[in-house]
N, C-alpha and C positions, 0 to 999 in steps of 0.2 A: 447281555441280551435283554432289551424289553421285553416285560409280557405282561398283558391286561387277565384283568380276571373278571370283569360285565364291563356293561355299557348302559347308555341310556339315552334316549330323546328326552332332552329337559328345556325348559323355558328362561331359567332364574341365574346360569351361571355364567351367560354375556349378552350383556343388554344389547338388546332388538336384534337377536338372532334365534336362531330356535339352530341347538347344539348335539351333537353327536358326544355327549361325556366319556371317553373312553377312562375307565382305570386303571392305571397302571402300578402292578405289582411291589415287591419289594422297596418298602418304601426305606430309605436310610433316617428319616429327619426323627419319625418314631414323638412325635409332639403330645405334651401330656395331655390328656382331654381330648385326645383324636377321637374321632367317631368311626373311625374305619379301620379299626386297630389291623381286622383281615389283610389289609395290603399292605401289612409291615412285612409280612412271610412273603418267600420265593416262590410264590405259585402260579398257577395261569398258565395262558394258552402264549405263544409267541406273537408279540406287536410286530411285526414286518409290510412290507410293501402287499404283500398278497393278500393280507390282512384289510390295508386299509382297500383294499379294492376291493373288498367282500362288504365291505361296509357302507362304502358309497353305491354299489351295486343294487343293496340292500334299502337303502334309507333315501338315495335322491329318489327324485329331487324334492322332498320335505325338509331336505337340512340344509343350514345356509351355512355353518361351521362344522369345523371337529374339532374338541377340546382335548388336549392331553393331559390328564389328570393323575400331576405325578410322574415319575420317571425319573426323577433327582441322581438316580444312583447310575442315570446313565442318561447327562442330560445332550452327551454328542449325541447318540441315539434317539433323542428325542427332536434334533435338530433337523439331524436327517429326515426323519420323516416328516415333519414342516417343508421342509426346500422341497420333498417326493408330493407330497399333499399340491403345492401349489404352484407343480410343474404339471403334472397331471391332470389337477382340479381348477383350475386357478378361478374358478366360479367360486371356489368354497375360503371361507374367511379362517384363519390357524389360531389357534389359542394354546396356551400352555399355564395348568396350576403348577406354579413351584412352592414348596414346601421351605427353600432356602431366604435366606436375609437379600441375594442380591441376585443377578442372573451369572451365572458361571461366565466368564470367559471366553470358553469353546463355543460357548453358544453366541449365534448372528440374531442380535435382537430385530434385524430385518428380514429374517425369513417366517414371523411373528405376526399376527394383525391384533392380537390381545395376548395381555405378561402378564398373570396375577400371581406376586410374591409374598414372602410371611410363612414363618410356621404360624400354626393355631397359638392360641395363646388365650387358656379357657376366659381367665377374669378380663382380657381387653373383648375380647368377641368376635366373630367372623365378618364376613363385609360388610353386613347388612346393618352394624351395629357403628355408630360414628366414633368410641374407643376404640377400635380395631386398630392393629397394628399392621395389618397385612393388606394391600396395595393393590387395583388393578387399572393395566395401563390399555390405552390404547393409540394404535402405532398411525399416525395424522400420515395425511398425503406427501409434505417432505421427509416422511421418514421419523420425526421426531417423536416421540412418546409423551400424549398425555394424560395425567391422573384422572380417572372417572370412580374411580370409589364411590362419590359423593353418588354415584348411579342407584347405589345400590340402597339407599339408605331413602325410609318412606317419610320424613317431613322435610325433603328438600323442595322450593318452591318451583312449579313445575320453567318459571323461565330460564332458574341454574340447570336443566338438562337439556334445554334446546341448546343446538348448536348455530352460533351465527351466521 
């Protein structure tokens, strides 16, 4: 069972959206130099559907996303509530942080509109940093996924972030 333990309106975790970060608990991946060691433990309140409807309830229409941050240990459950998010919502854009190297299997990288994968990896550095090892995708109108990492990183010239 999912379960988050806060949230947050952020700005910086998927370019040109303003996100609903939910975090979610018990984290398996346990990455050295994690900043959030708290969500290695089994704690929190239960991530379910009633959940997210308390959420969008709460925060439309200021959010254009909701980010799952986390949930590795139970990423069919985090699948689920992506297809629930954008049957329900389908105004709102899905994201999911994975902590793993690739997206599991179980999971429909189409029920997705952003994948950021990677564990931490203190000496390569987080997105924002262009040795980063950890990846974020987003899912193009055929479906297919492309790299915007480069998004995240402050000396890219601003014509590599328009889109043609």
């Amino acid at each position: 069972m999912l379960k988050y333990v806060n949230t947050a309106v952020v700005f910086q975790e998927i370019p040109d959206e303003v996100t609903l970060a939910i975090n979610i608990a018990n984290c398996p991946c346990r990455c050295p130099g994690c900043h959030s060691h708290y969500l290695w433990e089994d704690i929190g309140i239960p991530l379910d559907t009633a959940a997210i409807d308390a959420f969008v309830g709460k925060f439309m229409p200021d959010i254009t996303c909701i980010a799952m941050m986390g949930g590795d240990a139970d990423p069919k459950g985090v699948n689920l509530l992506a297809q629930y998010i954008h049957e329900e919502y389908p105004q709102l854009k899905v994201a999911w942080y994975s902590g793993r190297l690739r997206v599991p299997p179980v999971v429909c990288k189409a029920d997705f509109d952003y994948i950021k994968i990677g564990p931490f990896i203190r000496h390569l550095g987080p997105l924002n940093q262009r040795t980063t090892n950890q990846r974020m995708y987003r899912r193009k109108d055929n479906g297919e996924f492309e790299d915007i990492t480069y998004r995240f990183w402050k000396d890219v010239p601003p014509q590599m972030t328009q889109i043609a």
